[in-house]
C-alpha positions in Angstrom: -3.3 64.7 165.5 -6.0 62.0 164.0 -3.3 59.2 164.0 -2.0 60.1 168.0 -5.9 59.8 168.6 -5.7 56.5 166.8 -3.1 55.1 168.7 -5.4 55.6 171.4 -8.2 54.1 170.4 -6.7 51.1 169.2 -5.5 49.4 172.4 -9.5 50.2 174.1 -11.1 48.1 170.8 -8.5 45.4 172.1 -9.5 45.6 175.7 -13.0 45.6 174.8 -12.2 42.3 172.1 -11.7 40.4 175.3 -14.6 40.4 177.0 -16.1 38.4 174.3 -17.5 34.8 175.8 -14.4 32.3 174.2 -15.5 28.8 174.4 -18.6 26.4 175.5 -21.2 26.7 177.7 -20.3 25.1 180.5 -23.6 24.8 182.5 -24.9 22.1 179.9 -24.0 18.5 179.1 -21.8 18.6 175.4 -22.3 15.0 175.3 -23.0 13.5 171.4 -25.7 11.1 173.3 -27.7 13.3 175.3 -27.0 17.2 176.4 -28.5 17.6 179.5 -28.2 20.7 182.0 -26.3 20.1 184.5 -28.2 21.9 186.9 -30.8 19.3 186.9 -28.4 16.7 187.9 -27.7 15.5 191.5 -24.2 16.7 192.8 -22.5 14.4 195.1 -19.2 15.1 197.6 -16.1 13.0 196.8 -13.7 13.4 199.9 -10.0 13.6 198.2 -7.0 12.0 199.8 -6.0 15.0 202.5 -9.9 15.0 203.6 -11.2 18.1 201.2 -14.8 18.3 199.2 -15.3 17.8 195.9 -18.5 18.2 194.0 -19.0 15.1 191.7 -21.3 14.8 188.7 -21.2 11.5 187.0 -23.5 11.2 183.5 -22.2 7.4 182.3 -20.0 9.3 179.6 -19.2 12.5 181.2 -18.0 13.4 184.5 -17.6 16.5 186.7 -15.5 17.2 189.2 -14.9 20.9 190.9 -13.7 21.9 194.1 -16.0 22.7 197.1 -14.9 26.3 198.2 -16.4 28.9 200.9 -17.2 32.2 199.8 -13.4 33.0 200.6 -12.4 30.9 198.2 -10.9 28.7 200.8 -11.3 24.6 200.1 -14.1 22.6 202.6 -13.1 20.0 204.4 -16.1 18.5 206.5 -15.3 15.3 206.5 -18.8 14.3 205.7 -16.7 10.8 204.3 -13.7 8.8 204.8 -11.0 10.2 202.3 -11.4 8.7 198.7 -14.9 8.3 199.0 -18.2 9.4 198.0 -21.0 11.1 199.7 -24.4 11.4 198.0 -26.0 10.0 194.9 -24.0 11.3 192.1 -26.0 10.0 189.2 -29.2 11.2 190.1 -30.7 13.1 186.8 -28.4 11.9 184.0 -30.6 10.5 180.7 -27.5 8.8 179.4 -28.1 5.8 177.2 -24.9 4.4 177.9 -24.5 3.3 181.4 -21.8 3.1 184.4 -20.5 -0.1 185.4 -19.1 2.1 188.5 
């Protein structure tokens, strides 16, 4: 009986092993130069080739790109600019010592 009851509980440790956080934070900077949150940095909107939003986060070493998505999950096409551009100042808030020739 106690080893059909640990057959049970063996498989419920695993499940409960993977909700463990695995890997970095991703809401700050891992940058060896500066490590900034990125929440205090300026997004801008890059406008991919098929006319779709992307947020854009450039730190002079570092960049960020993400999709822009409605709360359907759904990408957001608003064509606030011509396709390959960017919209918005996308530097704003970075500390990096290094700078951007872009």
């Amino acid at each position: 009986m106690t080893f059909s009851k640990s057959l049970l509980v063996l498989p419920l440790i695993g499940a409960m092993s993977a909700c463990a956080p695995v890997g970095p934070d991703k809401s700050h900077d891992q940058s060896f130069f500066d490590r900034d949150d990125l929440s205090g940095m300026k997004a801008g909107i890059w406008v991919d080739p098929t006319g779709c939003d992307h947020w854009i986060i450039d730190d002079g070493v570092e960049g960020y790109l993400s999709a822009r998505i409605d709360k359907y999950g759904k990408p957001v096409c608003s064509g606030v600019a011509s396709p390959t551009y960017i919209h918005g100042d996308f530097k704003q808030g970075s500390t990096s010592i290094i700078g951007d020739p872009l």
